[in-house]
VEXFI-413987 format. One record per residue (C-alpha): residue number from 0; x, y, z. Coordinates in nm, 3 decimals, m for minus. Example, Ala and Ser with C-alpha at 12.3 -4.5 7.8 and 13.67 -1.06 7.14 Angstrom:
% residues 2
0 1.230 m0.450 0.780 $
1 1.367 m0.106 0.714 $
***
This chain:
% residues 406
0 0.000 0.000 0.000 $
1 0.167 0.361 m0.100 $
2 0.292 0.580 0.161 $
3 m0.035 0.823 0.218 $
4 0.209 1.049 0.439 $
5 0.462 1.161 0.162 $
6 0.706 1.138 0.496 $
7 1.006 1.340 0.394 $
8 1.365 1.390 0.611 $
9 1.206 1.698 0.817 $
10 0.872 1.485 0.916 $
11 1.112 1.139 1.011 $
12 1.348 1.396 1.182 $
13 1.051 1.557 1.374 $
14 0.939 1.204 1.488 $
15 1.264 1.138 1.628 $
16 1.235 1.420 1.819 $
17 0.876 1.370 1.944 $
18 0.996 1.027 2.038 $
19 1.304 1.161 2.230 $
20 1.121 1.401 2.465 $
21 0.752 1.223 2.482 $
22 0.954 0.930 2.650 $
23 1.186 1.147 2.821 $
24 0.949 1.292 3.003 $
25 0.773 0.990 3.116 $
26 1.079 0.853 3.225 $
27 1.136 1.102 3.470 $
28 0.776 1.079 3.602 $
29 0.785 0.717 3.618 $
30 1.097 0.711 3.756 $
31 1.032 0.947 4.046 $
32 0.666 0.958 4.073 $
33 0.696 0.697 4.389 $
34 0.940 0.856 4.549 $
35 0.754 1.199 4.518 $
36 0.443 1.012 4.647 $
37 0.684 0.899 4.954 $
38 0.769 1.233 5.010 $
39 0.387 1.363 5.029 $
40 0.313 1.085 5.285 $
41 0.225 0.765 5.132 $
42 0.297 0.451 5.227 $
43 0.400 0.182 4.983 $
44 0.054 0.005 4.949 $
45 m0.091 0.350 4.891 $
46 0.207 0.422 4.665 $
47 0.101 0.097 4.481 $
48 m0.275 0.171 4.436 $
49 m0.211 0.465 4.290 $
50 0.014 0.356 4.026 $
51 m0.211 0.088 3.995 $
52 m0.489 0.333 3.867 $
53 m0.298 0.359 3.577 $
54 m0.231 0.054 3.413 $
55 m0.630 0.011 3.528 $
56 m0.732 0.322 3.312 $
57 m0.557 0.235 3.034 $
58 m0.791 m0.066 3.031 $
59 m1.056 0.168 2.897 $
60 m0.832 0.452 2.754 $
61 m0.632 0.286 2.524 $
62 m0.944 0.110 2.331 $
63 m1.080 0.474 2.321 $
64 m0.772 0.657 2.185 $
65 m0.710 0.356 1.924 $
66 m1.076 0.367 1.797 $
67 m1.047 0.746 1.732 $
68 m0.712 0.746 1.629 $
69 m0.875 0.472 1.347 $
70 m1.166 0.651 1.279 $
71 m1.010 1.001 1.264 $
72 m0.708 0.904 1.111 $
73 m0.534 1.193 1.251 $
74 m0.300 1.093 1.524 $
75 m0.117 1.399 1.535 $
76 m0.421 1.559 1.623 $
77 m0.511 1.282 1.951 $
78 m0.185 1.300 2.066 $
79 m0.224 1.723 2.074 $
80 m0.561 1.644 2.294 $
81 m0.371 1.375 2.507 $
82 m0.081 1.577 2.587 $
83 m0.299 1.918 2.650 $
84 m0.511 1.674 2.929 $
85 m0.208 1.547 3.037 $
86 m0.015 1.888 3.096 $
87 m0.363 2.024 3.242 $
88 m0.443 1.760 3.477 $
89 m0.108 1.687 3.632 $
90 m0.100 2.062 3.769 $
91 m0.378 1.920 4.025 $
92 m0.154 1.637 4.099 $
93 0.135 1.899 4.274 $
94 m0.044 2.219 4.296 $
95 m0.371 2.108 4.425 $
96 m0.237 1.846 4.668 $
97 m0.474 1.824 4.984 $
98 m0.319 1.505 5.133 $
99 m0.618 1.329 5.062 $
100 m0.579 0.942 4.932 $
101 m0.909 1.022 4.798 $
102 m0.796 1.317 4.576 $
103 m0.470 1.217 4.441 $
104 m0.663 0.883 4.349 $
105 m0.895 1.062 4.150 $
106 m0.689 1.311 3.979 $
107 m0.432 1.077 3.883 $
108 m0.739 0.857 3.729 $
109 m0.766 1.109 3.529 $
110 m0.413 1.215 3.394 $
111 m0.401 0.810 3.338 $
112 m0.660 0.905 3.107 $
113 m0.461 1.146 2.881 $
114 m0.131 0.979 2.939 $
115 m0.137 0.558 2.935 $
116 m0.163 0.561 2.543 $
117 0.078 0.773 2.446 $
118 0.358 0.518 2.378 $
119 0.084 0.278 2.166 $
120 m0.031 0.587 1.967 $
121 0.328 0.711 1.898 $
122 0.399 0.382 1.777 $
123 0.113 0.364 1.527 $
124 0.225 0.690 1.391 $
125 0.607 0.563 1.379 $
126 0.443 0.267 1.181 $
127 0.208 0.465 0.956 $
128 0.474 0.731 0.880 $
129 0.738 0.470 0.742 $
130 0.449 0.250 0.550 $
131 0.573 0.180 0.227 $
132 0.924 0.365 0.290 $
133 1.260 0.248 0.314 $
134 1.288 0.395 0.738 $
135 1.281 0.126 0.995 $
136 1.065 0.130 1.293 $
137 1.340 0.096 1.525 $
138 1.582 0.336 1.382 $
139 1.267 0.617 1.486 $
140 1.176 0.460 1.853 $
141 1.518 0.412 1.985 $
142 1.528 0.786 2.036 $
143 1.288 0.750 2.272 $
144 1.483 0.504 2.438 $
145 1.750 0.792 2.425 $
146 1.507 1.034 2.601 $
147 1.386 0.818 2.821 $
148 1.777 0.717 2.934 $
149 1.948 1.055 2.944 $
150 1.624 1.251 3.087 $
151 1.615 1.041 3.383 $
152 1.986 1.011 3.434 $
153 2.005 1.399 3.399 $
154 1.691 1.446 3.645 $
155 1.860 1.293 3.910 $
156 2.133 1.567 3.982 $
157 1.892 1.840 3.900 $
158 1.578 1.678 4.178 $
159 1.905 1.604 4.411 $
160 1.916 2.019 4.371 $
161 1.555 2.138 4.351 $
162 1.399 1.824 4.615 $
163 1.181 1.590 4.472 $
164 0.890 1.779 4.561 $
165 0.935 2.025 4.250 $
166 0.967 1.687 3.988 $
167 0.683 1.923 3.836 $
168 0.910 2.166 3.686 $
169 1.083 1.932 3.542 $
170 0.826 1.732 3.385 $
171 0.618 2.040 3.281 $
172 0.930 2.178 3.088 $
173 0.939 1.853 2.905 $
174 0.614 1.864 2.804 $
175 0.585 2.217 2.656 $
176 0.851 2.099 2.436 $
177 0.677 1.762 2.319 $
178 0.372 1.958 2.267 $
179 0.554 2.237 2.043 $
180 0.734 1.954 1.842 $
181 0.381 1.760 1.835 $
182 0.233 2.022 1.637 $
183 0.504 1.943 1.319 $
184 0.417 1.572 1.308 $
185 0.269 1.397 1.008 $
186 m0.081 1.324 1.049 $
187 m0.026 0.931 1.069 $
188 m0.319 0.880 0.810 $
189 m0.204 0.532 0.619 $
190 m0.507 0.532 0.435 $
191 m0.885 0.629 0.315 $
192 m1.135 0.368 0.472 $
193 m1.440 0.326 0.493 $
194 m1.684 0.329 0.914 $
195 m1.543 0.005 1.045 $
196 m1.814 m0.157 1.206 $
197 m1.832 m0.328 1.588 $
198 m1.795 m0.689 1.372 $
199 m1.488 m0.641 1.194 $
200 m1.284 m0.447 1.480 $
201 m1.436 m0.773 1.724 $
202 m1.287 m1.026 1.395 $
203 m0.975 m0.854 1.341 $
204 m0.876 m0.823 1.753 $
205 m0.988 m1.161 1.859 $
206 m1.060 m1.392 1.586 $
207 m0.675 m1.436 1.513 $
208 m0.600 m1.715 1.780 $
209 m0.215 m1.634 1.747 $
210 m0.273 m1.228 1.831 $
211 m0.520 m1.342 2.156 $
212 m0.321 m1.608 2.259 $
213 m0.015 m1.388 2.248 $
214 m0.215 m1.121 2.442 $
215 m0.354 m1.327 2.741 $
216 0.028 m1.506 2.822 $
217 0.198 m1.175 2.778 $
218 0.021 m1.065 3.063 $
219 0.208 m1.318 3.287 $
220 0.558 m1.162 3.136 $
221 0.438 m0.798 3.141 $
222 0.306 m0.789 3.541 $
223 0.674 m0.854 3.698 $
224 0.768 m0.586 3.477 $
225 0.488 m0.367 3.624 $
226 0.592 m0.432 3.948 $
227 0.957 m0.386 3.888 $
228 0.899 m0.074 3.734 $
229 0.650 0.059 4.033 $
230 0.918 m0.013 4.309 $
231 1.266 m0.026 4.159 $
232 1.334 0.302 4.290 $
233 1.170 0.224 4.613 $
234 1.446 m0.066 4.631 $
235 1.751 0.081 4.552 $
236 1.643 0.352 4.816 $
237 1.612 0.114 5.090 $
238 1.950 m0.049 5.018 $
239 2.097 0.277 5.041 $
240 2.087 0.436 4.730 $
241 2.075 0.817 4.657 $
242 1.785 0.945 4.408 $
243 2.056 0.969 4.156 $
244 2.141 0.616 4.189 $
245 1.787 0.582 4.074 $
246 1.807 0.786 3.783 $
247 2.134 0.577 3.668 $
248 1.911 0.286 3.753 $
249 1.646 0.409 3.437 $
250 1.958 0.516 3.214 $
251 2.130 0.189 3.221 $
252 1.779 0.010 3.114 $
253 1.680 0.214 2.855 $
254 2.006 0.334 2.705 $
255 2.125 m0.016 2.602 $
256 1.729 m0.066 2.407 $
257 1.913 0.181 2.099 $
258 2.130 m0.131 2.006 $
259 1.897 m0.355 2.040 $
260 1.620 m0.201 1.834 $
261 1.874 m0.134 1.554 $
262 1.967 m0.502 1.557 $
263 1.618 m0.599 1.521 $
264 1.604 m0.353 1.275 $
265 1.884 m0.490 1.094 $
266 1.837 m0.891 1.139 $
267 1.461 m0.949 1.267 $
268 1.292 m1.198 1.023 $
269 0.937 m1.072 1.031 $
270 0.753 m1.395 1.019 $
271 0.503 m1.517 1.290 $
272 0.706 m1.801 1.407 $
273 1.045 m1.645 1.376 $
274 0.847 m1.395 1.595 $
275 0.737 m1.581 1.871 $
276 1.032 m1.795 1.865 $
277 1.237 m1.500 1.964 $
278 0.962 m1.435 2.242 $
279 1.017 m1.738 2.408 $
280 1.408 m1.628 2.458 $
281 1.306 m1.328 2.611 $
282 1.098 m1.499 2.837 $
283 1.337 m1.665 3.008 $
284 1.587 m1.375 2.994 $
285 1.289 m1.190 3.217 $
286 1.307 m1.493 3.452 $
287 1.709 m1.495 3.481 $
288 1.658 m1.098 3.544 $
289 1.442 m1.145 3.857 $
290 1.634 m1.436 3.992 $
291 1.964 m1.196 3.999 $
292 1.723 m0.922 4.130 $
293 1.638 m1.119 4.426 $
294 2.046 m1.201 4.464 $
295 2.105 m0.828 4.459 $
296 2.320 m0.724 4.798 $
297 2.377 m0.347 4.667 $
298 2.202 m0.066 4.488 $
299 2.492 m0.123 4.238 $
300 2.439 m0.492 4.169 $
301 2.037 m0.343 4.124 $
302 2.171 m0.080 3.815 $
303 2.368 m0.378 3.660 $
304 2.073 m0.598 3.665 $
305 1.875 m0.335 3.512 $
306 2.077 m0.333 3.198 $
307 1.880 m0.665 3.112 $
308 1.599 m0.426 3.066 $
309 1.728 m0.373 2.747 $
310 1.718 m0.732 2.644 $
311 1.398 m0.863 2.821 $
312 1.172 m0.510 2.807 $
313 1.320 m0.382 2.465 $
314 1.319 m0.770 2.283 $
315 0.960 m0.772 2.395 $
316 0.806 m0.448 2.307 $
317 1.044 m0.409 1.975 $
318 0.905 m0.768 1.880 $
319 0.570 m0.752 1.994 $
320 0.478 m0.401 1.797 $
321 0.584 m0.543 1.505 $
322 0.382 m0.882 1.530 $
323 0.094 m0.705 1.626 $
324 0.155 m0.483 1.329 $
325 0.231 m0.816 1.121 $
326 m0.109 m0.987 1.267 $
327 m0.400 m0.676 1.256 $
328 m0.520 m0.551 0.952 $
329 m0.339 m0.195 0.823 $
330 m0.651 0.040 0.895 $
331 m0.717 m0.102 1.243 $
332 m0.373 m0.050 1.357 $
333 m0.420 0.208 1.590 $
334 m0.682 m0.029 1.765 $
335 m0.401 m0.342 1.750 $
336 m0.153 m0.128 1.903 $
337 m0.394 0.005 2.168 $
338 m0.475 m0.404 2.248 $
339 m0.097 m0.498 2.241 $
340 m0.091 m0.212 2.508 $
341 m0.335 m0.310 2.769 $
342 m0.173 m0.658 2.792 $
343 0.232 m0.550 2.887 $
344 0.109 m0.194 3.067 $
345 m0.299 m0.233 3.123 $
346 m0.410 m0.534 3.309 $
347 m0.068 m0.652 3.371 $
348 m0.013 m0.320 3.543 $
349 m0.284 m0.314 3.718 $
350 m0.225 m0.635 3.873 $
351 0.107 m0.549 3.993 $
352 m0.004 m0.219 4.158 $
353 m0.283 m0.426 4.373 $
354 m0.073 m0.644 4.448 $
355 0.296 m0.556 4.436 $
356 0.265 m0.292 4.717 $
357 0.150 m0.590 4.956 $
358 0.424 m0.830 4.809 $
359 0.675 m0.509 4.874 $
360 0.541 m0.433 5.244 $
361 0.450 m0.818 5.357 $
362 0.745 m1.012 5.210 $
363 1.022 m0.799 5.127 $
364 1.147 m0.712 4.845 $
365 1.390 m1.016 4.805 $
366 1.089 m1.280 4.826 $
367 0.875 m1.069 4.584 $
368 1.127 m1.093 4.335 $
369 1.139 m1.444 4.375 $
370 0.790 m1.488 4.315 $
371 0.831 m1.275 4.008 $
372 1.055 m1.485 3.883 $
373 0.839 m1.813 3.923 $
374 0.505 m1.597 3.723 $
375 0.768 m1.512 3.414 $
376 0.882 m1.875 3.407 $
377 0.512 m1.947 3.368 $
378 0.446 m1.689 3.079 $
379 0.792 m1.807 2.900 $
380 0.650 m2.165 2.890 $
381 0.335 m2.043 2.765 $
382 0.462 m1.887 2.489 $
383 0.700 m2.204 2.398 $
384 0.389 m2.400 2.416 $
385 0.242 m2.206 2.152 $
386 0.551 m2.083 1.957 $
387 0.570 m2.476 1.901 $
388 0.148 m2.531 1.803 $
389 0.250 m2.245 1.554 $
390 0.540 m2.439 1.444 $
391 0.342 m2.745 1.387 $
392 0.072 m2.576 1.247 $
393 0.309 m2.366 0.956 $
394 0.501 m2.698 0.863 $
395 0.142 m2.874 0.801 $
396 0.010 m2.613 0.612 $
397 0.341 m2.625 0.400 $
398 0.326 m3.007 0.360 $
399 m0.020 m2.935 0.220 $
400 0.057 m2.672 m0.076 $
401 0.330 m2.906 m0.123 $
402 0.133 m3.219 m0.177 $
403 m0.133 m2.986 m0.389 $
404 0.143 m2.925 m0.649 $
405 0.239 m3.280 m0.661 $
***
């Protein structure tokens, strides 16, 4: 299908950009959002419900942004509206602070809103943008890999200075600039369709039993990532570690992704079982990570072991847009991504924030890890159950067109 987007140097240049501050300033929310919440008062079981309303929103925004973004087919102009909500809302978050669980809960429902889908609708447009060109996906989204690295590392002198209480300043900055750069994106339009009805999205979604399957055991990879992500920071500050230890902590797990992504870029056979064959490996790389995190002695050892972030988070997002791309019809994309989504940061992230705060405050941080380690050996044999059905089920249908041209 030709290139609807006539995506020239400037427009892929602008996209790197976007890509390099969107994530950049998400990383530095992410990364210090808990410990900002610690500051305020909360405990971590608080600390983990909120966070928790997140992943849980996304449940419903993502589906919403996707459809839109598929009907409209104007991304540029949902992720103006997303990033205005998000700027808006988050102002309550610091400014408006009462102390109440009650009202942070609710107004960070609502930034969750604006915010969750950003990385699944920046990837559609990545994808539309480059449709039918000779630009690689990964060759765009590592620089938000590069934001999201060298933001966080670079917040963590600069909060050390200012207190962790004004992370606002910080993040609003970052977001005046994504929003200014925003406005120069391509429109992400791929192509001129016709209203998709309730039917086809409900066929496309779920009637592939490769794209649902992969869904539903991804969950079981994605919520010990959740959790990880949640209360990292919370661990390295209890063995010790300065906030920016933590910072260093993001930077070494998202800075090594670049390679990674350009590798894929570079060698990554885009078949399905190539595909999830390569999934299964990262499976058990996410397994080996928590084992070693549980062995950790040192806030060090903790920003070593995060470098397998790059390997286990990167392998699994890199690979899993593009199967999802490779698996979901070209106009529904938007809706694909959004699905893809809720399974590694919706309901897998809302599972960890119910229950990794009480895993964090009941067992320790050393057991929990152990236990996360025993749920991602669970979702790596569930994919090599299925990576080997697919197997199966591709050699018999090539013995068939084989023994039909006999």
């Amino acid at each position: 299908m030709p290139n609807t987007n006539q995506v020239n140097h400037h427009s892929v240049l602008t996209l790197k950009y976007f890509n390099l501050f969107l994530y950049g300033s998400i990383s530095i929310l992410m990364t210090f959002f808990p410990l900002y919440f610690q500051t305020v008062g909360l405990n971590k079981v608080e600390i983990g419900f909120i966070m928790a309303s997140g992943p849980f929103i996304s449940i419903i925004a993502n589906p919403t942004w996707g459809y839109l973004s598929d009907r409209l087919q104007n991304l540029r102009f949902i992720l103006i509206v997303m990033l205005l909500g998000n700027l808006f809302v988050v102002q309550f978050v610091f400014h408006f602070n009462t102390g109440s669980m009650i009202w942070i809960f609710s107004t960070m429902m609502v930034f969750f809103f604006f915010q969750t889908s950003m990385f699944s609708q920046s990837n559609t447009l990545i994808l539309n943008a480059i449709e039918g060109t000779t630009y690689q996906f990964g060759s765009i989204r590592f620089w938000g890999s590069l934001g999201y690295a060298v933001m966080a590392v670079a917040a963590g002198p600069v909060l050390s200075w200012l207190g962790v209480h004004n992370l606002w300043i910080v993040y609003t900055i970052l977001v005046l600039l994504t929003l200014a750069i925003c406005t120069q994106l391509p429109r992400g339009k791929v192509a001129k369709v016709k209203k998709i009805h309730f039917r086809e999205y409900k066929n496309a979604l779920f009637g592939n039993p490769y794209f649902l399957f992969f869904i539903i055991i991804g969950i079981l990879i994605s919520v010990p990532n959740s959790i990880n992500q949640m209360f990292v920071s919370l661990y390295i500050d209890e063995m010790g570690g300065t906030v920016s230890m933590v910072g260093l902590a993001a930077f070494s797990s998202a800075f090594l992704e670049i390679p990674v992504f350009l590798l894929f870029d570079r060698y990554l056979k885009k078949t399905t079982t190539t595909m999830f064959g390569l999934l299964v490996i990262v499976g058990f790389i996410y397994v080996l990570r928590w084992v070693l995190m549980a062995a950790a002695t040192g806030p060090t050892h903790i920003i070593l072991i995060q470098a397998l972030h790059a390997i286990s988070f990167g392998g699994y997002f890199y690979i899993g847009t593009i199967l999802t791309a490779h698996l979901i019809p070209i106009h529904m994309r938007a809706s694909g991504q959004s699905i893809y989504a809720i399974s590694w940061s919706g309901i897998s992230g809302a599972v960890a924030g119910l229950i990794g705060g009480s895993m964090y405050q009941d067992l320790g941080p050393k057991i929990m890890y152990g236990c996360l380690a025993l749920i991602a050996l669970l979702g790596a044999l569930g994919l090599f159950i299925l990576w080997q059905h697919i197997r199966k089920n591709e050699k018999f249908k090539a013995d068939q067109r084989v023994s039909k041209t006999d």
